[in-house]
N, C-alpha and C positions, 0 to 999 in steps of 0.2 A: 504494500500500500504506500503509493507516495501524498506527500503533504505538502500543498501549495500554499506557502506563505509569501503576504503581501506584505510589503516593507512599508510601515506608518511613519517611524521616524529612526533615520539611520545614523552612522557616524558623522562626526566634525569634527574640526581642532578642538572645541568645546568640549568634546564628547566621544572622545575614540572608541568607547568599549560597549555602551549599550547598542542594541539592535531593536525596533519594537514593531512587531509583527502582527497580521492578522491572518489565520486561516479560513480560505472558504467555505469547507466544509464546515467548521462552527463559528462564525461571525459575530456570536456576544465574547467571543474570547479576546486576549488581549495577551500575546508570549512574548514577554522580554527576555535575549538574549543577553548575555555577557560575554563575549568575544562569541565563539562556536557554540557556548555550554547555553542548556537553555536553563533561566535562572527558575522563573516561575509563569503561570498560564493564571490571568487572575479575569475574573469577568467585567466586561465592559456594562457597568453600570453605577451609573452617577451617585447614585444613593449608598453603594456596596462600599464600607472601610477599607477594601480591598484595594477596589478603583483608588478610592482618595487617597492613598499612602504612597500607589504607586506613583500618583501626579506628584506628591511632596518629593519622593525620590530623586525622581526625573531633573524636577528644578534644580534639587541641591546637588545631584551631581554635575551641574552645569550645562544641558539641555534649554537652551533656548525658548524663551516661556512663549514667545510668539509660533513658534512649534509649538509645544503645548497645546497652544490655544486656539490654532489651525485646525487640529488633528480632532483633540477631545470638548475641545467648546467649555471647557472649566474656566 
């Protein structure tokens, strides 16, 4: 079985390591990679602590809030 992942927000000088992905076969998911390794699969949903930690994440390790805020509307 292959898994087509779509790249949401990728690297930059800001941000060499994260990768953050969407599968199409499950579309509320949300998989942030860390280089190759996949870190965690969290769901895409506004409301979920999940979601929100992973946007605080995102910011603090230097990801571009205008990304952010393109991608997920937070």
């Amino acid at each position: 079985m292959t898994i087509q992942l779509q790249q949401i927000i990728g690297v930059s000088k800001k941000n060499p390591y994260f990768t953050i992905c969407r599968n199409e076969s499950t579309p509320r998911n949300i998989y942030v990679y860390f280089g190759a390794a996949l870190m965690e699969v969290v769901p895409e949903d506004k409301s979920n602590p999940e979601f929100k930690l992973l946007i605080a994440r995102l910011y603090n390790a230097g990801v571009k809030a205008k990304s952010i805020t393109e991608e997920f509307g937070t």
